[in-house]
C-alpha positions in Angstrom: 0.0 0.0 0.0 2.8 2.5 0.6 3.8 2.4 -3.2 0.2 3.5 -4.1 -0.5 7.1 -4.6 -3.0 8.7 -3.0 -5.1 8.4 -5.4 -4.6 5.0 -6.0 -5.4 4.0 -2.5 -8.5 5.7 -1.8 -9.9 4.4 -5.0 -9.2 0.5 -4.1 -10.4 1.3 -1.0 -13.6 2.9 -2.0 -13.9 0.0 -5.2 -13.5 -2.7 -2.0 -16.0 -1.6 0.7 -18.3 -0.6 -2.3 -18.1 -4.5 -3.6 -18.1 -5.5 -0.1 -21.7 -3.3 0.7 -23.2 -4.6 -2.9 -22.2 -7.9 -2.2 -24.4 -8.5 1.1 -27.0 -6.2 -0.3 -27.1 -8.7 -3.4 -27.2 -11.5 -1.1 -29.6 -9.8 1.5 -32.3 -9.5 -1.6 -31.5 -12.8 -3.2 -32.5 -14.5 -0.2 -35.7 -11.9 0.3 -37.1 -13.0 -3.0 -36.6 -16.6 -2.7 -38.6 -16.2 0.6 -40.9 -14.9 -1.3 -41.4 -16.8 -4.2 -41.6 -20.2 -2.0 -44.0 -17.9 0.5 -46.4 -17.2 -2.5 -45.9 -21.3 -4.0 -46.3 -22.9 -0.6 -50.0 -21.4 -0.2 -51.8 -23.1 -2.8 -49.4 -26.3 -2.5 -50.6 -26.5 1.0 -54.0 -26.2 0.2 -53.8 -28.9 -2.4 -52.2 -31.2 0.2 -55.4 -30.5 2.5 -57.9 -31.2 -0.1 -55.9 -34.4 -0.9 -56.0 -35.4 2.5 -59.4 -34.8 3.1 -60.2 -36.7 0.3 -58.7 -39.8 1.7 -59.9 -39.1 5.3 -63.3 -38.1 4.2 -62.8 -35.3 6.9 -65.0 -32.4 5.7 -62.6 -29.3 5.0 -63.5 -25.3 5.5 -63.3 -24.6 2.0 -64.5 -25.9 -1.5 -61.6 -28.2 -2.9 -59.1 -26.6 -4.9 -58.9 -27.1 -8.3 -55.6 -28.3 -10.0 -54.0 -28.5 -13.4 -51.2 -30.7 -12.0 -50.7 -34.6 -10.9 -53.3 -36.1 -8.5 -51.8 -36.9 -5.0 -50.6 -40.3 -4.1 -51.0 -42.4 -1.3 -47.9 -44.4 0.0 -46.4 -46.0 2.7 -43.1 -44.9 2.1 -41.0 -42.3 2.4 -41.9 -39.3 0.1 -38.0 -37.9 0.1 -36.7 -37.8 -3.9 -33.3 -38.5 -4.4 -32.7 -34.8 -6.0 -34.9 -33.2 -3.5 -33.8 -30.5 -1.1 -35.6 -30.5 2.0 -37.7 -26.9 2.6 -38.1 -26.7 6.6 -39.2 -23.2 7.0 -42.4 -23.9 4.6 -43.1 -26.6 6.6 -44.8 -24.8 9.6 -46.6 -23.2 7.3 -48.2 -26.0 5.6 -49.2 -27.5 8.6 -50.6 -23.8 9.7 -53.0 -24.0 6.5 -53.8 -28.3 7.1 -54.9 -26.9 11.2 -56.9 -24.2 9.7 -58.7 -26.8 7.6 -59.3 -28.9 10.9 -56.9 -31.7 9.2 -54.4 -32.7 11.9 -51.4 -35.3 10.5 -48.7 -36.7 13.0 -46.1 -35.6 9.9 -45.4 -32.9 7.6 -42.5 -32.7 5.3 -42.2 -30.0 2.0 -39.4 -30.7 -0.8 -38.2 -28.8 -3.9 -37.8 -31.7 -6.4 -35.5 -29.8 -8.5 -37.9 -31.3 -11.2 -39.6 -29.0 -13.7 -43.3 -29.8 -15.3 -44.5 -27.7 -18.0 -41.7 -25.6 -18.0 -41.9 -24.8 -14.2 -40.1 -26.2 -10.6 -42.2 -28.4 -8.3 -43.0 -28.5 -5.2 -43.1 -32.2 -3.2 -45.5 -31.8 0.2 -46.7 -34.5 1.9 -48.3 -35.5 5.2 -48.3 -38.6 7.5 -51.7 -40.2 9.0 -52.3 -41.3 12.5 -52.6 -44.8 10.2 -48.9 -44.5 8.8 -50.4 -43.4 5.0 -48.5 -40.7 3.9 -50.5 -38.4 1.1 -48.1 -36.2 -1.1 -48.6 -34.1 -4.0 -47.0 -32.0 -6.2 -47.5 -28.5 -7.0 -46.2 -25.5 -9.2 -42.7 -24.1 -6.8 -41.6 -20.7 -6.9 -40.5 -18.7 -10.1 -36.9 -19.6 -11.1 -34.3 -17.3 -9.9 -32.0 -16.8 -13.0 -33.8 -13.7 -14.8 -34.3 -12.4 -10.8 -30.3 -12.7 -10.8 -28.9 -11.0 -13.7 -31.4 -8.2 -13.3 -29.8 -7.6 -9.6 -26.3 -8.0 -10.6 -26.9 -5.6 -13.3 -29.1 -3.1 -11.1 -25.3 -3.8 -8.6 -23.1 -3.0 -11.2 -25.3 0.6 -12.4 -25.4 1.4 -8.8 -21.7 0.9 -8.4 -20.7 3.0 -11.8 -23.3 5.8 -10.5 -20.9 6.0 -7.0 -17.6 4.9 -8.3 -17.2 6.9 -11.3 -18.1 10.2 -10.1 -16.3 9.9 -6.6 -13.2 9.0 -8.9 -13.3 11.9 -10.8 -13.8 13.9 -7.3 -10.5 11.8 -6.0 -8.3 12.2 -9.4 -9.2 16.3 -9.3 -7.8 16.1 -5.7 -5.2 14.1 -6.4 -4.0 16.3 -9.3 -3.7 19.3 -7.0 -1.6 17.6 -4.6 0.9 16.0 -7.5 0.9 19.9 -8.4 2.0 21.1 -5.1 4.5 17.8 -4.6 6.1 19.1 -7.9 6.0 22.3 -6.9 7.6 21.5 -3.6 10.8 19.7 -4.9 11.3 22.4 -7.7 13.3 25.6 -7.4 12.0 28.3 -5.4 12.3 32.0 -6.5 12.4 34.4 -9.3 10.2 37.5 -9.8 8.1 35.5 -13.1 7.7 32.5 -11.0 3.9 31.9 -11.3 1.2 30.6 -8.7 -0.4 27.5 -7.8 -3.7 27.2 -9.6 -6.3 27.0 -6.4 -9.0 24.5 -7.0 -10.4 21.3 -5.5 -12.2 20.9 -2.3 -11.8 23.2 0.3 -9.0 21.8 2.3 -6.9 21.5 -0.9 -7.7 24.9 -1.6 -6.5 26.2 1.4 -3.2 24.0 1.4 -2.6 25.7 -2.5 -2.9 29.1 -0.9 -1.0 28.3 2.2 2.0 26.9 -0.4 1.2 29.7 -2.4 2.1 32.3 0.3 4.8 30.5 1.8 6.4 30.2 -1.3 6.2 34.1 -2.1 7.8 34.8 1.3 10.5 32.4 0.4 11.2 34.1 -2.9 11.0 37.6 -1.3 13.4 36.1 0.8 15.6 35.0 -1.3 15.3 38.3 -3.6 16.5 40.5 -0.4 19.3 38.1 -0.2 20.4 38.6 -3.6 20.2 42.2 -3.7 22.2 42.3 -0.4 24.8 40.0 -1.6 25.0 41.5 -5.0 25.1 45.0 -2.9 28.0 43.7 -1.1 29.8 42.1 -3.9 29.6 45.6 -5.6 30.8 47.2 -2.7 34.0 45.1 -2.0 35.0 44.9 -5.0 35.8 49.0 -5.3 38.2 47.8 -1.6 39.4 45.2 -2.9 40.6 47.0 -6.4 42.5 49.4 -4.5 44.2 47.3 -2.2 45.1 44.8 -5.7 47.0 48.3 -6.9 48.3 49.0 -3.0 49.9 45.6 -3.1 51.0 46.2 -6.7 53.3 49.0 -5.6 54.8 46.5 -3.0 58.7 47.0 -3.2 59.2 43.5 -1.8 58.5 40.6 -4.3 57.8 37.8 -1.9 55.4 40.0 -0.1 53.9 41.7 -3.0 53.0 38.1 -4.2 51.9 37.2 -0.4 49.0 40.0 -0.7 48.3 39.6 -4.2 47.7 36.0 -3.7 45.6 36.7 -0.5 43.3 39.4 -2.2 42.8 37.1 -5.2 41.5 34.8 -3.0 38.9 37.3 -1.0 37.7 38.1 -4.4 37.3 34.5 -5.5 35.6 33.5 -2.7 33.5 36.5 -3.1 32.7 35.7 -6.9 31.6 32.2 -5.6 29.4 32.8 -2.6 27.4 35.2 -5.7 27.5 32.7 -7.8 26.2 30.4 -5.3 23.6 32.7 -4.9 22.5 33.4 -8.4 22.5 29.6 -9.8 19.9 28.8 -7.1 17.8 30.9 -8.9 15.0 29.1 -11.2 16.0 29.3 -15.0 14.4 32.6 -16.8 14.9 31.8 -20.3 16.0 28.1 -21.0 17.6 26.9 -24.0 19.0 23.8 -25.5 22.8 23.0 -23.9 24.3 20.7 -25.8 26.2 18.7 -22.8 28.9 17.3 -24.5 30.3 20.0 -26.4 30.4 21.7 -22.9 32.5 19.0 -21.6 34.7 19.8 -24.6 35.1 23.1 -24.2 36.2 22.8 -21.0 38.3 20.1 -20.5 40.3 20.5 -23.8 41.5 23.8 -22.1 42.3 21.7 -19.3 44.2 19.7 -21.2 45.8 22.1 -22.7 47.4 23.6 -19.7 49.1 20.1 -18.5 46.2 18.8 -16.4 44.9 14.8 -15.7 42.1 14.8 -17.3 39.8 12.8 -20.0 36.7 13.1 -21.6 35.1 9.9 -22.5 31.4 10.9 -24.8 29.0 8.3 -25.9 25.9 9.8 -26.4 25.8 13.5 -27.5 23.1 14.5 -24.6 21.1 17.9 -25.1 19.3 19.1 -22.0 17.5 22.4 -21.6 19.2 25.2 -19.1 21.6 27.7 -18.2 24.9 27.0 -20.4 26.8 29.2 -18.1 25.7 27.8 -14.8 26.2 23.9 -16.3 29.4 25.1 -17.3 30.1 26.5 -14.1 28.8 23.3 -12.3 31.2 20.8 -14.1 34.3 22.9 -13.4 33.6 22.9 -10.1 33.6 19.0 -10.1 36.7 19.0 -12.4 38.9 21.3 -9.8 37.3 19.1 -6.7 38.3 16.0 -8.7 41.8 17.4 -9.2 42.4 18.8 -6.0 41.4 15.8 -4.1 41.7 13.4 -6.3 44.6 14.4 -8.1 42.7 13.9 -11.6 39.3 14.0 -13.3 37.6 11.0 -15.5 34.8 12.3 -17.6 31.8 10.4 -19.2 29.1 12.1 -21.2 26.2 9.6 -20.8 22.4 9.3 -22.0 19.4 6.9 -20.4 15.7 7.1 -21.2 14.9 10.7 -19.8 18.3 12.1 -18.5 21.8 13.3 -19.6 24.4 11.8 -17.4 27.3 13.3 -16.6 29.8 11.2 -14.6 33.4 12.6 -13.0 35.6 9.9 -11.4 39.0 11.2 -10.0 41.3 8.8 -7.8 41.7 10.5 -4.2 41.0 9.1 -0.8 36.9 9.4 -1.5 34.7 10.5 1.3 33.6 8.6 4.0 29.7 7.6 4.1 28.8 9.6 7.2 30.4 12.9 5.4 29.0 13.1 2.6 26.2 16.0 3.7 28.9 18.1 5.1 30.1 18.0 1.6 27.4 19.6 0.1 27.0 22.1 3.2 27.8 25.5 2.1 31.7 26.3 3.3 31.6 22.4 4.6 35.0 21.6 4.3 36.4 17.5 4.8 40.2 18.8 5.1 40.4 18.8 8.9 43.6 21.0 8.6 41.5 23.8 6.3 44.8 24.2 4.9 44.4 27.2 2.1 46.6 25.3 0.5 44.5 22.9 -1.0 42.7 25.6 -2.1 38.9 25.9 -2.5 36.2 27.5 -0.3 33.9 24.9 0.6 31.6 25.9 -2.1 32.3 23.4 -5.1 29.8 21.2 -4.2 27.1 23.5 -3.0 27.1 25.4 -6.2 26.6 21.8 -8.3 23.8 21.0 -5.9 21.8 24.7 -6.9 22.8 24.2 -10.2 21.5 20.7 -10.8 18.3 21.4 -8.4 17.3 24.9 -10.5 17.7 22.5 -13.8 15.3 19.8 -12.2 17.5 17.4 -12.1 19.6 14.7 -9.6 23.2 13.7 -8.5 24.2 11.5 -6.1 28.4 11.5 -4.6 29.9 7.4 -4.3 32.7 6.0 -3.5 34.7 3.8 -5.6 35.5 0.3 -5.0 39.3 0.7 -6.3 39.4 4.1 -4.8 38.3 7.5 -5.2 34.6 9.5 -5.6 32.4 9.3 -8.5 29.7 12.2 -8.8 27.1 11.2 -10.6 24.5 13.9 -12.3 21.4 13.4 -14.2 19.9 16.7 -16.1 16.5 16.1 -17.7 17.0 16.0 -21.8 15.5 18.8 -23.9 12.2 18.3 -25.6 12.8 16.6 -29.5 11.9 20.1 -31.1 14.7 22.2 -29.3 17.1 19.0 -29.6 16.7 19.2 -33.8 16.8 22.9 -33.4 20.0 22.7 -31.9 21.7 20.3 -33.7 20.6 21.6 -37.1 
């Protein structure tokens, strides 16, 4: 049951006690008009029986003798029980109820449903016992037969149960869309001035849970606007300080401590250019357009290797996906220069399933330990217990790759290698066919 949606669930479970209710109510009338068939045969049966017995007593009855289309009753000594015959003991009361009422008193009376048809209908076996041992039976038209009774009730069950399922369905698949909306919704990017609302409809609750998300959502993006504007208001302003002190150290008669605060500001102002970018790729895409993943990977890594650097770039599908090309660009270098500063090289693959681009970079360093791997995608999370600046990096790398992927709509997961080192694996969703021939041609 915990696989099923929502939907899914509440729809067995409304198909099953539906059955369940129709069932019993099926059986419930079944039963009612059997009653009553065998209630409305056993009355002139009875009275049959009487007049037979009567007849062979000579006892004077209440009533003229019935008149009968059917057999004439029989007198025997034994037992009036047919092999095929199904014994009927609640009629039997009332047969002898209507034999009293006629003032005809026998020691025995037994009623059987022969199972037999004459002239196209059932019959009914009664018979009665004499204080002498005689028994006088007859037979008599039974009750109606039951098959035209039953289809008309399973078909009655089955309009009743489209009239309740189907619309209660449709009521169940309108909620269940809004919800799938708002799960969507809730593992997408959140932000951006365009970003549009939740359409509110469905019942009540469901409405009120859309404009609940709905608001929370818009504080979150205010939220997340203010912090852009005050990081991008800080980056504008450090950069004029930082400039100046660039051209202070500049004049620096020393070399080795000229380089010392050159190398210093460089990194405040790469760490600064990172903590914005950070904050601009969680952003949700504003225009889109096909990236063509492997010519990415090119790009960059040939530029790698061009400078002296491990790396390799292994494509077997040519991937497109729709996005950012800057900030996928910006995503894989920061798991090339992990992968080389950690792993003292970087391994490549440009990949393609069913509905994603992979994008897989291997490197050969220590890997990181199972219990670690959130504080590697923490923001300034860093796994080098010494934090020496020497190993460079801000503890950023992998936050960055974790906006950029989640603003794109797509998944990556970190594992370790058997042989040793970390294998980052990231899955982009692929671009629609339209944009993928537009692209390509």
């Amino acid at each position: 049951m915990k696989r099923l949606t929502l939907f899914a669930q509440m729809a067995l479970l409304l198909a099953l006690c539906l059955a369940v209710a129709l069932a019993i109510n099926f059986a419930t009338l079944l039963e009612t008009r059997r009653n009553q068939g065998l209630d409305v045969a056993i009355a002139p049966a009875a009275q049959k029986l009487a007049d037979a017995v009567a007849e062979q007593t000579g006892q004077p009855i209440a009533r003229p003798a019935s008149a009968s289309r059917h057999t004439p009753s029989e007198v025997t000594l034994r037992s009036p029980a047919h092999p095929k015959a199904t014994r009927l003991h609640s009629a039997e009361p009332k047969v002898g109820q209507i034999l009293h009422q006629n003032r005809l008193n026998p020691t025995e009376v037994r009623a059987f449903n022969t199972g037999e048809t004459w002239r196209g209908e059932g019959l009914l076996h009664l018979a009665a016992k004499l204080d002498d041992g005689r028994r006088i039976s007859v037979r008599a038209p039974g009750p109606p037969a039951l098959g035209p009774m039953i289809g008309w009730l399973l078909l009655q069950m089955l309009l009743l149960f489209a009239v309740i399922v189907v619309p209660a369905l449709l009521l169940l698949h309108r909620s269940s869309r809004a919800l799938a909306r708002l799960t969507e919704a809730a593992h997408g990017p959140v932000g951006g001035a365009g970003q549009a609302s939740l359409p509110v409809d469905g019942p009540r609750d469901i409405r009120r849970l859309t404009e609940s998300f709905n608001a929370m959502r818009g504080r979150i993006s205010a939220m997340i606007e203010d912090r852009n504007i005050m990081l991008g208001a800080v980056g504008h302003d450090l950069r004029t300080p930082l400039t100046a002190l660039r051209l202070e150290a500049e004049g620096v008669a020393d070399g080795a401590t000229r380089d010392t605060l050159v190398a210093h500001i460089e990194a405040i102002a790469a760490q600064l250019d990172e903590i914005i970018g950070l904050a601009r790729y969680g952003q949700p895409i504003a225009n889109p357009k096909p990236v063509d993943l492997g010519a990415v990977a090119e790009r960059l890594l040939g530029g790698r290797q061009a400078g002296g650097a491990k790396v390799s770039l292994k494509i077997e599908d040519r991937p497109i996906c729709l996005g950012d090309e800057t900030a996928i660009s910006g995503m894989l270098q920061n798991l090339v220069d992990n992968a080389l500063r950690y792993g003292h090289r970087a391994d490549v693959v440009v990949a393609q399933d069913e509905a994603a681009a992979i994008l897989l970079v291997r490197d050969e360093g220590p890997g990181i330990p199972a219990d670690s791997m959130a504080d590697a995608v923490r923001p300034f999370g860093r796994l080098e217990p010494s934090r020496n600046p020497g190993m460079g990096g801000h503890g950023l790398g992998l936050a960055i790759v974790d906006q950029v992927v989640r603003s794109h709509g797509g998944a990556w997961s970190l594992a370790n290698i058997t042989e040793g080192g970390l294998e980052v694996r990231v899955a982009l969703p692929l671009a629609p066919a339209t944009a993928t021939s537009t692209l390509r041609t």
